[in-house]
PLY file of the C-alpha trace (Angstrom):
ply
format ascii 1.0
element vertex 432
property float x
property float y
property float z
element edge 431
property int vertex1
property int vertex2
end_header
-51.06 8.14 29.98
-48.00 6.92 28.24
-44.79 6.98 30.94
-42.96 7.83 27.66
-44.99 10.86 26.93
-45.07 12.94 30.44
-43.39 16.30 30.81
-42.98 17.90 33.93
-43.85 21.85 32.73
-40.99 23.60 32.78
-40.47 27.23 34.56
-41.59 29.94 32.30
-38.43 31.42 32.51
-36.58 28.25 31.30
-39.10 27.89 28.10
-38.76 31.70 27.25
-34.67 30.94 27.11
-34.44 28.02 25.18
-37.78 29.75 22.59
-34.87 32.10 22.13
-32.28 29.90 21.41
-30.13 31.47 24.70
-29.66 28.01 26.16
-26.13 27.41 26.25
-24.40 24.24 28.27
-21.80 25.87 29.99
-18.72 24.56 31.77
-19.00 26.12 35.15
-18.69 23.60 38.09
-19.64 21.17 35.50
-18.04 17.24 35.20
-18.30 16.84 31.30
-17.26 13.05 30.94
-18.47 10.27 28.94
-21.20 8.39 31.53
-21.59 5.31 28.97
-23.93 4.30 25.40
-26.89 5.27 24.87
-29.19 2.25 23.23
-31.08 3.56 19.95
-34.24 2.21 19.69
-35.56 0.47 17.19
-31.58 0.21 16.01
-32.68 0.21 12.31
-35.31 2.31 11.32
-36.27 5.35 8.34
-36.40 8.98 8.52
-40.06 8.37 9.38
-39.25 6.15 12.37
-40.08 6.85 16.12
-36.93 6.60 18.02
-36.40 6.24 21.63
-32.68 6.78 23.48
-32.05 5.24 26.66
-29.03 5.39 28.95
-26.70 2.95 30.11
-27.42 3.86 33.49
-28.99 6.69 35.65
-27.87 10.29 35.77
-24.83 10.79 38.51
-26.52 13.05 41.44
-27.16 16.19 41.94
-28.16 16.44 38.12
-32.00 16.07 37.96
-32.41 17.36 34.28
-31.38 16.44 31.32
-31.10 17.59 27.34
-30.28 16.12 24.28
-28.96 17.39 21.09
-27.90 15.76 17.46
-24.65 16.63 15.76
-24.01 15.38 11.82
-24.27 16.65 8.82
-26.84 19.29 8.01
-26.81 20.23 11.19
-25.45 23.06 13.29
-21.96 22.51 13.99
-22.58 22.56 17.85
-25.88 20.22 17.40
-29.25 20.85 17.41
-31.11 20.20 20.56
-33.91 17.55 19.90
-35.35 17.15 23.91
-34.91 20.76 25.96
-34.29 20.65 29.22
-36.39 18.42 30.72
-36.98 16.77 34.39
-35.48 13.64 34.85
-38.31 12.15 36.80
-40.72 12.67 33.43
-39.12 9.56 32.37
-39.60 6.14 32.80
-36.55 3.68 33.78
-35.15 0.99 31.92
-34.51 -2.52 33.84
-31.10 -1.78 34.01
-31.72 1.95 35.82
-31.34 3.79 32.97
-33.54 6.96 31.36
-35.94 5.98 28.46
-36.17 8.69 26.45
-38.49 9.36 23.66
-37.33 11.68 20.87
-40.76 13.29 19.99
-40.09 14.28 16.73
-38.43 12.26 13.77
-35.17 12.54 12.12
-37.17 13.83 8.87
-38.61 16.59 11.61
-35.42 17.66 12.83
-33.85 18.13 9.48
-36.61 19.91 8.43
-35.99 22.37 11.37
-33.11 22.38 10.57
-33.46 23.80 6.60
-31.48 20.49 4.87
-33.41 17.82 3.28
-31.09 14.91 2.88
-29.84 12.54 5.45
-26.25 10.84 5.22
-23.39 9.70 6.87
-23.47 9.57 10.83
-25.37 11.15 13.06
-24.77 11.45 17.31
-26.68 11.80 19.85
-25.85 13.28 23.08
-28.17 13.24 26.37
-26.48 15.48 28.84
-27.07 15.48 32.84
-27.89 18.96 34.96
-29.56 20.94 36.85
-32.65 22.57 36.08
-30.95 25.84 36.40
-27.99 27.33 35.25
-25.27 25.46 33.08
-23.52 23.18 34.92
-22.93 19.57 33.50
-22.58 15.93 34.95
-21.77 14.25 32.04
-23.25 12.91 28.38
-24.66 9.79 27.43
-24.35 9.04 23.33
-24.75 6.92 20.73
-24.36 7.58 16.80
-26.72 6.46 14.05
-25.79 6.47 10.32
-28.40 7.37 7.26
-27.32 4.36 4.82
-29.40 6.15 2.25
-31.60 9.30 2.78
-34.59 7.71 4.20
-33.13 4.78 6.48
-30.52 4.12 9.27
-29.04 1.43 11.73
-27.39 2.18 14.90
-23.98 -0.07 13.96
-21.74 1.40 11.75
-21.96 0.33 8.14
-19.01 -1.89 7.19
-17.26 0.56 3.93
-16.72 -1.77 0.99
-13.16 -1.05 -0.78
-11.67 -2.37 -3.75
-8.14 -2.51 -4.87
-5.68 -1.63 -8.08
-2.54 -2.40 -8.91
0.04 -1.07 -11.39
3.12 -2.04 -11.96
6.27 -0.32 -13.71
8.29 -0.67 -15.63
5.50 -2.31 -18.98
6.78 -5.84 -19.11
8.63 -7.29 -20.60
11.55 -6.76 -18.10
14.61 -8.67 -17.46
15.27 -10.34 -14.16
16.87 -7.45 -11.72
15.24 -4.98 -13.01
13.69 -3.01 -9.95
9.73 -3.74 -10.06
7.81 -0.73 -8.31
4.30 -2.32 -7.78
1.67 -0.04 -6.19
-1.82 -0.59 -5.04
-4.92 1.93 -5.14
-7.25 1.56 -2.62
-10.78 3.37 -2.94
-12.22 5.04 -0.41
-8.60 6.51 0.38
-9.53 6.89 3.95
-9.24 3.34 4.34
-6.81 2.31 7.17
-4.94 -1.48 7.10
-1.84 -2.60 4.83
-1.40 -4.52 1.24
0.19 -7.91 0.97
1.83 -8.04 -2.74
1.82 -11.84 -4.12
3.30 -13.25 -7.08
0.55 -16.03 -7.04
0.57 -17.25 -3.33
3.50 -16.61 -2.31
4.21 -13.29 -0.45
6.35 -10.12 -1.74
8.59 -8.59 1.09
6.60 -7.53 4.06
2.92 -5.84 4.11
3.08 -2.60 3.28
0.37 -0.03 5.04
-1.63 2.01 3.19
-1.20 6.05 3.32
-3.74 8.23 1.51
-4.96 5.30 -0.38
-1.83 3.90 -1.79
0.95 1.21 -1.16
3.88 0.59 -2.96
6.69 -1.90 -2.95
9.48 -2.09 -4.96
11.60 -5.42 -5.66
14.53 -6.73 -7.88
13.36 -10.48 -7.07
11.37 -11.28 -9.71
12.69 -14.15 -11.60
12.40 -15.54 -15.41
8.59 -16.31 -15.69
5.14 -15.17 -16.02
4.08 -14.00 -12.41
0.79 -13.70 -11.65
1.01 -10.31 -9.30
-1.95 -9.34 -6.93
-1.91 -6.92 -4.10
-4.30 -7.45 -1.56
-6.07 -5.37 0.91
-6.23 -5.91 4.58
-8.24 -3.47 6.48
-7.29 -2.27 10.13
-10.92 -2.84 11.47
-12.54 -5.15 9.74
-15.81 -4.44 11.20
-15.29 -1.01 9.50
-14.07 -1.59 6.18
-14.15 -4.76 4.18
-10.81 -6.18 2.70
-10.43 -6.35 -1.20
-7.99 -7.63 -3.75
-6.83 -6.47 -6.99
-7.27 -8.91 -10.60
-3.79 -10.77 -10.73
-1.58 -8.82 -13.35
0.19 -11.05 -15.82
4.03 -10.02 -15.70
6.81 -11.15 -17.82
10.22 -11.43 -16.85
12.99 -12.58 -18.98
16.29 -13.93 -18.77
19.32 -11.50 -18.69
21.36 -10.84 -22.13
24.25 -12.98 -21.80
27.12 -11.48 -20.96
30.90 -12.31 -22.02
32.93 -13.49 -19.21
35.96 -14.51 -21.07
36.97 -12.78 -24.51
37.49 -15.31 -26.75
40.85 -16.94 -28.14
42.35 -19.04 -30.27
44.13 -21.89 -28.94
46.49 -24.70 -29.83
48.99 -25.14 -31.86
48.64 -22.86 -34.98
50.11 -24.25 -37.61
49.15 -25.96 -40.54
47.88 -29.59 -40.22
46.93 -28.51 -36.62
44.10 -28.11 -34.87
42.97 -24.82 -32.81
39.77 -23.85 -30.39
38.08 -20.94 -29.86
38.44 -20.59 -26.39
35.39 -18.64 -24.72
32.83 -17.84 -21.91
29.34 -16.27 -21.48
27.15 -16.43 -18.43
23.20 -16.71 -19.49
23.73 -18.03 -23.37
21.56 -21.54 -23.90
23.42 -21.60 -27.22
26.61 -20.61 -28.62
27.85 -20.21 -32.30
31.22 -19.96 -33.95
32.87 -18.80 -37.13
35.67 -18.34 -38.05
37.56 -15.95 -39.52
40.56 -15.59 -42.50
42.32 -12.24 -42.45
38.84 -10.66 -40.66
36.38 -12.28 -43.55
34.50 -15.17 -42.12
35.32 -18.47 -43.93
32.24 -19.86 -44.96
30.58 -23.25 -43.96
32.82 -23.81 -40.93
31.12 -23.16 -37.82
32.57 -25.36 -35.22
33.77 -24.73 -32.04
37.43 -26.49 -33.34
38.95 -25.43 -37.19
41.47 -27.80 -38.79
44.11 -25.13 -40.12
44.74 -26.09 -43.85
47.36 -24.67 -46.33
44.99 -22.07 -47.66
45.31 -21.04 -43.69
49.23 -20.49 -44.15
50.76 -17.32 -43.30
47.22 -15.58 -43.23
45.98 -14.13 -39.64
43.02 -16.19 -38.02
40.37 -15.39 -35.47
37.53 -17.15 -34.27
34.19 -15.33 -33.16
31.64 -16.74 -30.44
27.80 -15.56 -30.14
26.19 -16.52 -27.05
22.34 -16.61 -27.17
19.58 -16.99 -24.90
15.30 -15.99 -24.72
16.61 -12.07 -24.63
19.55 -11.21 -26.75
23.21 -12.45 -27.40
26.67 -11.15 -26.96
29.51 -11.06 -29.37
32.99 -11.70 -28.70
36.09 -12.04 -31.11
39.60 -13.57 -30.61
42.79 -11.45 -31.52
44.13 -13.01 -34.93
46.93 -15.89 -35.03
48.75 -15.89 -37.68
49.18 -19.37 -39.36
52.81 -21.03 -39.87
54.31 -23.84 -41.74
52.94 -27.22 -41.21
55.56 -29.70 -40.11
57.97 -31.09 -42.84
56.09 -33.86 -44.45
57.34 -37.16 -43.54
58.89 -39.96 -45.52
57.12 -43.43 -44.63
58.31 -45.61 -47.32
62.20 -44.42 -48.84
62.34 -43.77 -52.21
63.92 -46.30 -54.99
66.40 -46.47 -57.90
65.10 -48.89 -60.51
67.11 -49.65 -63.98
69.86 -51.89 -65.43
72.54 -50.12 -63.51
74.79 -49.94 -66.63
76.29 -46.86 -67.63
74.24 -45.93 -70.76
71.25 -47.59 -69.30
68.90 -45.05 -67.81
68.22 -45.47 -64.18
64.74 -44.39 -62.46
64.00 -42.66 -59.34
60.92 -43.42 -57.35
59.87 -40.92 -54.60
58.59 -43.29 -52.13
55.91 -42.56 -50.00
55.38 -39.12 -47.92
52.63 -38.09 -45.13
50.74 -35.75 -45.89
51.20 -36.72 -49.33
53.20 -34.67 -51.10
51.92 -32.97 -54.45
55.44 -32.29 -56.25
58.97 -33.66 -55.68
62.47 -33.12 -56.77
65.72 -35.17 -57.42
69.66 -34.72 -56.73
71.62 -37.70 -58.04
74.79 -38.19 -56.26
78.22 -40.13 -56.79
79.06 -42.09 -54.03
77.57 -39.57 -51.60
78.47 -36.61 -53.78
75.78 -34.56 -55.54
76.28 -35.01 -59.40
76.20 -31.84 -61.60
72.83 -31.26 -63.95
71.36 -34.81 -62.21
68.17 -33.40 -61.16
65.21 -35.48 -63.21
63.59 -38.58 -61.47
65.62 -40.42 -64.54
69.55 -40.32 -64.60
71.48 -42.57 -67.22
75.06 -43.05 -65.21
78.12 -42.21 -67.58
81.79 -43.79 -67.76
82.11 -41.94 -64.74
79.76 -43.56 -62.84
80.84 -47.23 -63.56
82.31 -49.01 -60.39
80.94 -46.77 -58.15
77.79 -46.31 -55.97
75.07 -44.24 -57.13
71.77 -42.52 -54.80
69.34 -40.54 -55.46
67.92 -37.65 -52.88
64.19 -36.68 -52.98
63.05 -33.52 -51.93
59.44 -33.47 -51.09
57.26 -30.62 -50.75
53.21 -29.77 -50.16
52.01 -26.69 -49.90
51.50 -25.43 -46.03
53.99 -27.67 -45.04
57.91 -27.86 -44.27
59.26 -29.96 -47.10
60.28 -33.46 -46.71
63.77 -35.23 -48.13
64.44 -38.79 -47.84
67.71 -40.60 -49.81
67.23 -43.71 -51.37
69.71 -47.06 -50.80
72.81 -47.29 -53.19
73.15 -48.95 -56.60
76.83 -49.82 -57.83
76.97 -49.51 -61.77
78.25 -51.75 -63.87
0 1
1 2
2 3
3 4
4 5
5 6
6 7
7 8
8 9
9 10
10 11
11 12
12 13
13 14
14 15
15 16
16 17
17 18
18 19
19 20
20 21
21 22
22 23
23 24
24 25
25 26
26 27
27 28
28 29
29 30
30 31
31 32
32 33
33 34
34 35
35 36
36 37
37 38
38 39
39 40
40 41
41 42
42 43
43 44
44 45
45 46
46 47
47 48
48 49
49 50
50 51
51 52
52 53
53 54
54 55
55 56
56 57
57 58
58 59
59 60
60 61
61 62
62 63
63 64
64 65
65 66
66 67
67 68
68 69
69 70
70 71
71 72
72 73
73 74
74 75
75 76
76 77
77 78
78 79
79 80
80 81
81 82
82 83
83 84
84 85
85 86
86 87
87 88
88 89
89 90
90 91
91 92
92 93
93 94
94 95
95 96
96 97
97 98
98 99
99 100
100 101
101 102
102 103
103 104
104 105
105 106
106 107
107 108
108 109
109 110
110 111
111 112
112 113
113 114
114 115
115 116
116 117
117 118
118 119
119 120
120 121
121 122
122 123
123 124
124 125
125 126
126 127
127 128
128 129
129 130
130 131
131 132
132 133
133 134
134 135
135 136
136 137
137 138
138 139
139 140
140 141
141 142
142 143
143 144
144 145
145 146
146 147
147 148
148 149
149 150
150 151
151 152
152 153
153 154
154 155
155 156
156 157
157 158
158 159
159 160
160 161
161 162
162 163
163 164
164 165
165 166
166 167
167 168
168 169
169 170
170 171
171 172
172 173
173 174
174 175
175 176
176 177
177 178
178 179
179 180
180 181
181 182
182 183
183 184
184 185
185 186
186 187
187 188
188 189
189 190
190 191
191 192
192 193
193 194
194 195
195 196
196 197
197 198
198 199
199 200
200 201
201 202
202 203
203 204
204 205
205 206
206 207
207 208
208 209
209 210
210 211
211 212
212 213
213 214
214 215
215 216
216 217
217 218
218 219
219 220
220 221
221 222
222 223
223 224
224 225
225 226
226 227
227 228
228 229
229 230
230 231
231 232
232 233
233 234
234 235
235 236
236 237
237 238
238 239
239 240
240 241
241 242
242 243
243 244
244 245
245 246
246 247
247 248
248 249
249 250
250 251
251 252
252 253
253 254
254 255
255 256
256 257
257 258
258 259
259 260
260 261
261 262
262 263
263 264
264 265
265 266
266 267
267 268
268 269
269 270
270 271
271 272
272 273
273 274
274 275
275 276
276 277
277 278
278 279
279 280
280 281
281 282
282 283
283 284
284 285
285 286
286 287
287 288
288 289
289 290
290 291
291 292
292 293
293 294
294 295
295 296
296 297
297 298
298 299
299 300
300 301
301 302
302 303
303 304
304 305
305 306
306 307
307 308
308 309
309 310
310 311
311 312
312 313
313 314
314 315
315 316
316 317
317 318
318 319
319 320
320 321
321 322
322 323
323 324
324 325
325 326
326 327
327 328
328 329
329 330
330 331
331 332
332 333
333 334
334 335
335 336
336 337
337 338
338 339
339 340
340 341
341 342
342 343
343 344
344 345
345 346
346 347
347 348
348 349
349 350
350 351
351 352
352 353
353 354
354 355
355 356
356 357
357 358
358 359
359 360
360 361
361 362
362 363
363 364
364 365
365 366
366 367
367 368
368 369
369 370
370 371
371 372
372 373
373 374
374 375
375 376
376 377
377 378
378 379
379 380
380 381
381 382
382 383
383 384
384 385
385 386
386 387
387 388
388 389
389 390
390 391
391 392
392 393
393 394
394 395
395 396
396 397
397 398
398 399
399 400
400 401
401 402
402 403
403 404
404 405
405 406
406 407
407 408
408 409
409 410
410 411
411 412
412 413
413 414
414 415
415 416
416 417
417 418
418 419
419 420
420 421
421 422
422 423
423 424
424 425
425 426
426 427
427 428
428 429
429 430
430 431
């Protein structure tokens, strides 16, 4: 006969209790600690499949009995006992000293004794040492098993396959400091480890662990560019649960607005025939523009950073205005006006001339000579040997009796509009 196979009979008394379901393992002068494993033979198998238990070593003395029971689901919740109390001597010994113990029914059986029909999840068996009588303990002996599908099992746990999400907010397009709140999903949600965020390889802040299957991480780092943003998984026990990683999420982040950092102004000399600059600063503009601006209406076509200030400019109020622009936006900033004076008195380069006869009765000539800028209109004082002669205001003069013997000049006023005017006096002439 099979060593596997022999029962010692049991007292009637014993079989009669645990017919009636009495048996109970009770506590009283009992040791109930973990002895060691139990070895699940064959360690994959169906719901079909034979399955012996053996111990990791022998029963501690006094106990010469033993039981074993099955906890999981579909089961009672204080297990189901598969072997009744049984001698310990029945069974053979393994190499090692342990009890080889052959379940005689299968898992199919006991689930069917049970009243469920499908098989999932994990299953444990305990083999507890005792007496034959009464319900003291010496300790268990156990091992789980777990139903992959309804009809098979291995004795190893099943490595849980995860995967992993990620969202971010705020929808990009953002701008760079904008707080980033990334957050990763991992399914099953029971899964224990932490998620590394990456922008591409490179790490985001620390790892993050995962409670009730999310992370999150929020950052203000992210600069101008496309990131590529991935969170990954990495599971606690990887013999448990495998790691996973999200698809990298394409993120844009843009430039800031520019911002004004000094309000514009106009400076240098404002005056006509004069230069001035629109002084101004932005932080973030690639480009800046300028117009400018005549009594607050922009003057059209000149767009430089410098105007030349030209007559038309003269005693009307001038502003420049700046726009800064980058990727994301611009910014705006206007001078206070200037109002425009006179341009310097134009100058005389070349004095002016008398030409003529110098006779009396013989008209004389004035020339204006030459003026920078050049003048557009001029006007004449004749004088008497330094004295300004009545009526004599023409460029031509004829000199009277009055005039003969003495010395004769002519004074030139010249004027352009914008500007201070200009005189010059021309050299003497003594008529004859």
């Amino acid at each position: 006969m099979n060593a596997l196979a022999v029962r010692r009979p049991l007292a009637a008394s014993l079989v009669t209790a645990l017919a009636a379901g009495a048996f109970v393992l009770g506590t009283d002068a009992a040791r109930a600690e973990s002895l060691g494993a139990l070895e699940v033979t064959p360690g994959n198998g169906t719901d079909a499949t034979g399955i012996a238990l053996t111990t990791a070593a022998p029963c501690p003395e006094p106990a010469t009995n033993l039981i074993v029971s099955v906890k999981g689901t579909g089961f009672p919740a204080e297990g189901q006992i598969v072997v009744s109390n049984s001698p310990i001597a029945t069974y053979a010994a393994s190499q090692t000293g342990g009890i080889v113990v052959p379940l005689t029914q299968t898992m199919r059986d006991y689930a069917s004794t049970a009243g469920f029909t499908t098989l999932t999840g994990r299953y444990d068996f305990t083999l507890t040492c005792r007496p034959a009588f009464g319900s003291a303990t010496y300790g268990d002996f156990s091992a789980p098993i777990w139903f992959t599908s309804d009809t098979t099992y291995q004795s190893t746990a099943p490595v849980t396959r995860t995967s992993t999400t990620l969202a971010v907010a705020p929808a990009a397009p953002v701008v760079e400091g904008t707080a980033v709140k990334l957050t990763a999903t991992v399914a099953p949600a029971t899964a224990a480890g932490t998620v590394r965020f990456l922008d591409g390889a490179t790490p985001i802040g620390a790892p993050v662990p995962v409670t009730g299957g999310t992370a999150t991480l929020t950052t203000s780092a992210l600069t101008a560019a496309t990131h590529g943003l991935k969170a990954e998984f990495v599971p606690a026990d990887p013999a448990a649960v495998t790691g996973s990683a999200s698809a990298a999420l394409s993120y844009t982040v843009k430039i800031k607005a520019p911002v004004v950092t000094a309000a514009a102004k106009v400076t240098g000399t404002t005056k006509v025939g004069s230069a001035v600059t629109c002084a101004v600063g932005f932080n973030g503009a690639s480009t800046v523009g300028y117009s400018w601006l005549r009594d607050g209406a922009v003057i059209a076509g000149v767009t430089g950073r410098t105007k030349a200030l030209i007559p038309a400019d003269h005693a009307h109020k001038i502003a420049c205005r700046a726009q800064g622009t980058n990727t994301t936006g611009s910014a705006v900033s206007t001078s206070p006006a200037a109002v425009i004076g006179l341009g310097p008195a134009v100058k005389n380069t070349v004095r002016p001339t008398i030409s003529g006869a110098h006779r009396t009765g013989r008209a004389e000539t004035a020339r204006p000579g030459t003026w920078t800028p050049a003048a557009t209109t001029y006007t004449y004082v004749w004088s008497r040997d330094g004295r300004a002669i009545r009526g004599a205001t023409r460029a031509a003069y004829t000199p009277t009796t009055a005039d003969r013997g003495h010395k004769l000049t002519v004074t030139v006023t010249a004027r352009r509009a914008g500007y201070a005017n200009g005189t010059a006096t021309s050299g003497w002439v003594r008529v004859g």
